[in-house]
C-alpha positions in Angstrom: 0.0 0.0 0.0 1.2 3.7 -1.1 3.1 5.9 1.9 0.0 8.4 0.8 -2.7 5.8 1.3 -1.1 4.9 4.6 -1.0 8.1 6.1 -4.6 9.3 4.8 -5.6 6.1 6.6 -4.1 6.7 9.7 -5.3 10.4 9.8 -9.1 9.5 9.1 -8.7 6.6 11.9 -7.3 8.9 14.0 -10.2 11.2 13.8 -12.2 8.3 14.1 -10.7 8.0 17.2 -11.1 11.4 18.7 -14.5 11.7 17.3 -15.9 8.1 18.9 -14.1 9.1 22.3 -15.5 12.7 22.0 -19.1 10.8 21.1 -18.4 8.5 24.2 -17.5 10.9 27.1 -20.4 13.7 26.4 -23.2 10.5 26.5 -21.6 9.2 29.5 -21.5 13.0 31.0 -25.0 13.3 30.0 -26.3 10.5 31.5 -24.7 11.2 34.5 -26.4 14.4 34.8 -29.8 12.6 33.9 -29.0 10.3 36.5 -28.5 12.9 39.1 -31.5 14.8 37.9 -33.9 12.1 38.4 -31.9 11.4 41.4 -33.0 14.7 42.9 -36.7 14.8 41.9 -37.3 11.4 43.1 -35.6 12.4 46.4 -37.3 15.6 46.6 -40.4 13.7 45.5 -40.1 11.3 48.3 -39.3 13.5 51.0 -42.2 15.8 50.6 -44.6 12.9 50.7 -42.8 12.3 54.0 -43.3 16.0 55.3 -47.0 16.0 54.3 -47.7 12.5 56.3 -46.2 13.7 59.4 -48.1 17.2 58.8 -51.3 15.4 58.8 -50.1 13.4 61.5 -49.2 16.2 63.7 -52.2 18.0 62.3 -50.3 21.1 61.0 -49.9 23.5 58.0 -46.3 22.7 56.0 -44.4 26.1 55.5 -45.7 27.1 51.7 -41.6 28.4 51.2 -38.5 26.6 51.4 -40.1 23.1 52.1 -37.1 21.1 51.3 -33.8 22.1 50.9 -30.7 20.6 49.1 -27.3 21.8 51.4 -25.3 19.7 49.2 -25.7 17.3 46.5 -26.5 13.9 49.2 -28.4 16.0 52.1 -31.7 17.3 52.1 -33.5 19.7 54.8 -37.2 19.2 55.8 -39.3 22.0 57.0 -42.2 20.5 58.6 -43.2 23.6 61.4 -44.1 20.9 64.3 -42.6 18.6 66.5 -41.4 15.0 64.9 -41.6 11.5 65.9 -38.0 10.1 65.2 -39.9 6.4 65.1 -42.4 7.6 62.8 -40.2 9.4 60.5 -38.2 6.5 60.0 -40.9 4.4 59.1 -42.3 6.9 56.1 -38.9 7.1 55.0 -38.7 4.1 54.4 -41.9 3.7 52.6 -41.8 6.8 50.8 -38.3 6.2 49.5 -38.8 2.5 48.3 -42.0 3.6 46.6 -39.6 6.4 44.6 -37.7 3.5 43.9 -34.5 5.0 45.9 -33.1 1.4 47.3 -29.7 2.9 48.4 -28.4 4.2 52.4 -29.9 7.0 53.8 -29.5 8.6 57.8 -31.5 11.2 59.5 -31.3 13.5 62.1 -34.3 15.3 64.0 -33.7 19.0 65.4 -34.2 18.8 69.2 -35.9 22.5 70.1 -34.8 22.0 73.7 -31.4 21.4 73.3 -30.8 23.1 70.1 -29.0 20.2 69.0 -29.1 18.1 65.9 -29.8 14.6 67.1 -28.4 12.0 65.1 -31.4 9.3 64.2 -30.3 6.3 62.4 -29.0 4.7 59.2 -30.8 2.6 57.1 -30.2 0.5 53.9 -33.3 -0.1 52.5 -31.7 -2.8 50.1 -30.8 -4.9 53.5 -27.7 -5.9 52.0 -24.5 -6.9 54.2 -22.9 -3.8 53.3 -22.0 -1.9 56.5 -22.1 1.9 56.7 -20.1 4.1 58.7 -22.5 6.4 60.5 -21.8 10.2 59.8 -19.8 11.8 63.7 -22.4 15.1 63.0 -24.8 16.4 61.1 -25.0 20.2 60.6 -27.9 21.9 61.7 -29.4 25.2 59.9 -30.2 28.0 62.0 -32.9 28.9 59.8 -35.2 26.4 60.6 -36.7 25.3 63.7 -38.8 22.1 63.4 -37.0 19.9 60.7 -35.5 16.9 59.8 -32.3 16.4 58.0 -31.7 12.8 55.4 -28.2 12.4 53.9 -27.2 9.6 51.2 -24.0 8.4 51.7 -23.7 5.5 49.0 -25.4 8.3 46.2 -22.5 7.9 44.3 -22.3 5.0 43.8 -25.9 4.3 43.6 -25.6 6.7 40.7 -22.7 4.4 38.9 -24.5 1.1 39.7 -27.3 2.9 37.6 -25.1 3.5 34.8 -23.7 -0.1 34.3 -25.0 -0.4 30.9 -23.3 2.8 29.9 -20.4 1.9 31.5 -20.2 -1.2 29.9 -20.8 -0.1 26.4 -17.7 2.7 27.3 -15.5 0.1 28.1 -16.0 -1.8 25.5 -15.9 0.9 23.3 -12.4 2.1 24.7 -11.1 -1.3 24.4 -12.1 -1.4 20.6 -10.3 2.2 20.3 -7.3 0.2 22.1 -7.0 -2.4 19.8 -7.5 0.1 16.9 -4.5 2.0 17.7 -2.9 -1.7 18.6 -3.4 -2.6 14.9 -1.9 0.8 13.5 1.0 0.5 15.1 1.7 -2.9 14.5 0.8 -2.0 10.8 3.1 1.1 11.1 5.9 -0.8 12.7 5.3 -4.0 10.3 5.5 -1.3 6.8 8.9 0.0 8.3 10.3 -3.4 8.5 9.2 -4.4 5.0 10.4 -1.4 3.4 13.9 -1.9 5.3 13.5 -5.6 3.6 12.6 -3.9 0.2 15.4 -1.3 0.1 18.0 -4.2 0.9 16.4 -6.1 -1.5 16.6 -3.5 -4.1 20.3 -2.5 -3.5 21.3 -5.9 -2.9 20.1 -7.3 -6.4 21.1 -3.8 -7.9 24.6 -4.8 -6.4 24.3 -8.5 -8.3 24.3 -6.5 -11.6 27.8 -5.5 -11.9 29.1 -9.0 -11.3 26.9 -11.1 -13.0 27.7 -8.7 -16.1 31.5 -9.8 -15.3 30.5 -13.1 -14.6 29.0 -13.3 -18.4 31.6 -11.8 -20.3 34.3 -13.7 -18.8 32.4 -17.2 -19.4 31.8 -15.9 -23.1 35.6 -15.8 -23.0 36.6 -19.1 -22.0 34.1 -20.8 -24.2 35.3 -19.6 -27.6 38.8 -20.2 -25.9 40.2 -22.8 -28.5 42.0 -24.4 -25.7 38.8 -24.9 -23.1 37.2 -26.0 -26.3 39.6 -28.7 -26.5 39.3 -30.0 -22.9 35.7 -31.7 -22.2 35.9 -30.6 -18.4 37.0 -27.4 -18.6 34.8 -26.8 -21.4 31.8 -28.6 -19.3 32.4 -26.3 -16.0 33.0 -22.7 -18.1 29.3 -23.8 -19.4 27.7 -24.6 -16.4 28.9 -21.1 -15.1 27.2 -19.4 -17.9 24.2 -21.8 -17.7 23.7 -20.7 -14.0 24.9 -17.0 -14.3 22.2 -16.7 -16.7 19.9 -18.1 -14.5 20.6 -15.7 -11.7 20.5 -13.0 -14.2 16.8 -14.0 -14.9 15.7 -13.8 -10.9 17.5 -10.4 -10.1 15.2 -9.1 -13.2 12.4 -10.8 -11.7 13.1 -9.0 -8.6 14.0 -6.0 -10.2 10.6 -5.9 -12.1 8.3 -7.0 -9.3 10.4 -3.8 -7.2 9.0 -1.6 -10.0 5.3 -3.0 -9.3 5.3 -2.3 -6.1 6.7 1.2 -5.5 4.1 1.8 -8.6 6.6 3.1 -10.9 6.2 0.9 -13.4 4.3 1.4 -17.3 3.6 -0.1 -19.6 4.3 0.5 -23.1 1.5 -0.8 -24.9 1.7 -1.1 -28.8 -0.3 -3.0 -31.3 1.2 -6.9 -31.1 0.4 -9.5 -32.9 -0.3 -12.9 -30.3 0.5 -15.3 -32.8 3.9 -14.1 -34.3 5.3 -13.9 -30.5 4.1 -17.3 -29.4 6.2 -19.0 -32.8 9.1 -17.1 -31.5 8.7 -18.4 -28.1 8.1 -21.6 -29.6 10.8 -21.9 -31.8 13.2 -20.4 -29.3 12.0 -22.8 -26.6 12.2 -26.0 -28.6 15.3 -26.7 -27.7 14.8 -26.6 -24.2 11.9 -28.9 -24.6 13.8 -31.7 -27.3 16.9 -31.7 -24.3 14.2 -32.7 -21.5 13.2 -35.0 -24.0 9.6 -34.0 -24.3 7.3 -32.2 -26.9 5.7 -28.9 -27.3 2.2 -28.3 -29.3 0.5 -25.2 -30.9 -2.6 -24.6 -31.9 -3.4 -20.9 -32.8 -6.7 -21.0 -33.6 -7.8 -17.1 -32.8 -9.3 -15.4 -36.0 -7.7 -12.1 -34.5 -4.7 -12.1 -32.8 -3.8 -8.4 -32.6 -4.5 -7.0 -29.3 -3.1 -3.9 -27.6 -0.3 -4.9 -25.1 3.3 -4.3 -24.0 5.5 -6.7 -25.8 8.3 -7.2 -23.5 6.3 -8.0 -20.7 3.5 -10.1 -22.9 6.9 -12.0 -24.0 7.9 -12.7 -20.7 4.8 -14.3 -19.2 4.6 -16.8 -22.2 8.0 -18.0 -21.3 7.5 -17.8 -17.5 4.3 -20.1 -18.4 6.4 -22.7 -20.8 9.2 -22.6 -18.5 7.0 -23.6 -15.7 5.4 -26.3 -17.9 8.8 -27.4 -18.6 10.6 -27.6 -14.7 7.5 -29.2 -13.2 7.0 -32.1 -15.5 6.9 -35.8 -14.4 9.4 -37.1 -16.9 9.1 -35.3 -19.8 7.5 -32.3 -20.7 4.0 -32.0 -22.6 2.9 -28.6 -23.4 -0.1 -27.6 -25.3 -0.1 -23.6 -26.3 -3.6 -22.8 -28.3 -5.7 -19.3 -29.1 -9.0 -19.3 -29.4 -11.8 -16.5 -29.2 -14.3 -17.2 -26.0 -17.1 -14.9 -25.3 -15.8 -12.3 -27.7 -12.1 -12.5 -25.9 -8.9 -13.8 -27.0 -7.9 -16.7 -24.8 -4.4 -17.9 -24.3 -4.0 -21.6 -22.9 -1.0 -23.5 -22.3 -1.9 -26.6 -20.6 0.9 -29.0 -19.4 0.6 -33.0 -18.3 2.8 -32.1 -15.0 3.0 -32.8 -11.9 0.1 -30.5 -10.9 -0.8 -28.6 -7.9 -3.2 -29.5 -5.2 -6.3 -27.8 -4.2 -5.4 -26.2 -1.3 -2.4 -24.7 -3.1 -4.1 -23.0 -5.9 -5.5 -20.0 -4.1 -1.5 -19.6 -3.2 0.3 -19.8 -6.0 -0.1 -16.5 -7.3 1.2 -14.9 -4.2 4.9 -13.1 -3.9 7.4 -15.8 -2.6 5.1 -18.4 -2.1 5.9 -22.5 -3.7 4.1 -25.1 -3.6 5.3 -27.0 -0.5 7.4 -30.4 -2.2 8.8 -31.4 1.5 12.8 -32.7 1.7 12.5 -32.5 -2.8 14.2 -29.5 -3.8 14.9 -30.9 -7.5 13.2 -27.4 -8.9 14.8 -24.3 -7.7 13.2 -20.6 -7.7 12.2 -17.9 -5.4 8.4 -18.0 -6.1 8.1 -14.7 -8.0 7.3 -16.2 -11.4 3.3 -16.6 -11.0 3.5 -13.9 -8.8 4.9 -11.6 -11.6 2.3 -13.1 -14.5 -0.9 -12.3 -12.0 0.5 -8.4 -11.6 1.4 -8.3 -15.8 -2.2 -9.5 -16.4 -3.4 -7.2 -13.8 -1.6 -4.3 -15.5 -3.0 -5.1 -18.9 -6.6 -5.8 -17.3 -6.2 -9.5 -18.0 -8.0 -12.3 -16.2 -6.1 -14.9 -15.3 -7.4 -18.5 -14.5 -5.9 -21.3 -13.2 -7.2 -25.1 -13.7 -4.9 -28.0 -12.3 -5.0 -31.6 -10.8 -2.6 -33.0 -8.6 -0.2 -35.7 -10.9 -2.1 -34.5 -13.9 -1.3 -31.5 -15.2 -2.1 -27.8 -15.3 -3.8 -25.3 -17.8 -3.3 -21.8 -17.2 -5.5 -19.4 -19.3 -5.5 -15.5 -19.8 -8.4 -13.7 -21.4 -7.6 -10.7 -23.1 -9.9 -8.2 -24.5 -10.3 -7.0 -27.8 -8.7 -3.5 -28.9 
């Protein structure tokens, strides 16, 4: 993937990121003040039903002002104008404040006219859990009033979070998805800078290869029109086998070289008008020989009505030979290759079709992957570095070829690229 993708990617997710957490923490803010909210009214709610039933209990008029009071965001004043019934207090708290559906801790204190003191009442859990409570040492009294009770809530906080489980839950969960979000960048981040440290040394490395293998050639070219290495059979054998390989390593640093160009996206394509047929009988006629050593055969028939199509010839060249040379190193014993042409569905199709030693069917999803080969175990007979399907699949892809792939363990495989019309 491009730097420029990359970071566009990482920007957007990024904002993604500030947005959702943004999103996240003004809904759990605003639920918290809901929470609170109704909190209050049902307190306030409940604690006036308790002034009125000890009003008509006492038979007295409640103050019409300043009935209850909130000191502070747990504790409540009560103005009730008459004397109260500690006992009887209790008990409507209770009731009125399980009706309200308030099941968390609350204590009270009565104001004792004759001692001016606040007395302390009790503390209650009206959820009769195990929980113990800590009892408050005072409870301030108001010098504004003089016949009220006080109720504090000492658990409200935490009543209010045990209200907002689900919220929390759905926070958590969404911070932990954020988590592994940024997880992933990074290992992505991290992962791209190692593989383009393991491009660059590619690169250079196989740029480096060059200069040698150039050396390499020309000196082999030497020795074998040499009259004397001529003369000797083993000299002769070994200067050819150096060429023979040379030329082989030649052909994978080019592989390399080309599949580079793919993937830093600098590479064209110089299409021209080509003619199918006259490249295939040069192929042919060039790979003939390579065929009659292995002792095996090659077929053509080039059947298409219309074999110009618009393509870059190199490149077109090279596939076709990748393909035979394939059909040629993975053979049983000797080599059968069938190359045709034929026009499918209004498309030109190319087919080469071999009688090798196939590939099984949980390999052919693989095989046009970068570095991959089909797995042979301790056999190493056929040697390569698995870029040769990979480099066909991104040529086709270039061109806007399909590619297709049809094979059968220990009986062969047909490869066939459908190319459309100019």
């Amino acid at each position: 993937m491009p730097s420029r993708s990359i970071r566009t990617i990482i920007v957007l997710g990024s904002l993604a990121i500030a947005g959702i957490i943004f999103i996240q923490g003004y809904w759990v803010s605003r639920t918290l003040d809901i929470q609170e909210e109704a909190f209050h009214q049902s307190a306030t709610i409940a604690l006036r039903q308790v002034a009125e039933s000890i009003s008509e209990y006492n038979k007295s008029e409640l103050p019409k002002t300043e009935l209850i009071s909130r000191r502070s965001s747990n504790y409540y004043s009560v103005n009730v104008n008459s004397a109260i019934d500690a006992n009887i207090l209790e008990d409507y708290l209770f009731q009125e404040l399980e009706k309200a559906s308030l099941n968390t801790v609350f204590e009270y204190g009565v104001y004792d006219c004759s001692t001016d003191k606040l007395v302390y009442g009790n503390i209650c859990n009206i959820n009769e859990d195990s929980q113990e409570f800590v009892k408050s040492e005072n409870l301030p009294k108001f010098d504004d009033l003089i016949y009220y009770f006080v109720v504090r809530f000492p658990s409200r906080g935490s009543y209010l979070v045990d209200s907002m489980r689900q919220s929390i839950l759905f926070s958590l969960i969404a911070f932990l998805a954020i988590a592994f979000f940024a997880y992933a960048m990074w290992v992505i981040l991290r992962q791209k800078q190692l593989t383009e440290l393991q491009k660059d040394f590619i690169n250079n490395m196989t740029h480096e290869f060059k200069t040698p293998i150039s050396t390499i050639k020309i000196s082999s070219e030497v020795f074998l029109k040499e009259d004397k290495i001529k003369a000797d059979t083993r000299l002769h054998k070994y200067a050819s086998i150096i060429k023979e390989q040379n030329e082989r390593l030649n052909s994978q640093v080019e592989k390399v070289l080309q599949i580079a160009k793919l993937e830093k996206e600098s590479f064209q394509l110089n299409k021209e008008q080509v003619n199918v047929h006259d490249i295939l009988k040069d192929i042919i006629q060039n790979m003939e020989v390579k065929v009659n050593k292995a002792q095996g055969k090659i077929a053509s028939a080039l059947d298409a009505t219309n074999p110009m199509i618009q393509a870059d010839k190199f490149h077109l060249a090279n596939i076709i030979q990748n393909l035979i040379d394939n059909a040629i190193k993975y053979c049983i014993e000797k080599p059968e290759i069938q190359i045709r042409t034929a026009e499918i569905n209004g498309k030109l199709s190319l087919i080469i079709k071999d009688k090798g030693i196939g590939i099984k069917k949980e390999f052919q999803n693989k095989v046009f992957d970068k570095f991959f080969r089909v797995p042979t175990g301790n056999v190493h007979n056929v040697k390569g570095f698995g870029l040769g399907l990979f480099y066909i699949k991104n040529i086709c892809d270039a061109h806007g070829w399909a590619i297709h792939l049809d094979s059968e363990f220990e009986k062969g495989t047909q490869i066939s690229i459908q190319i459309a019309p100019n």
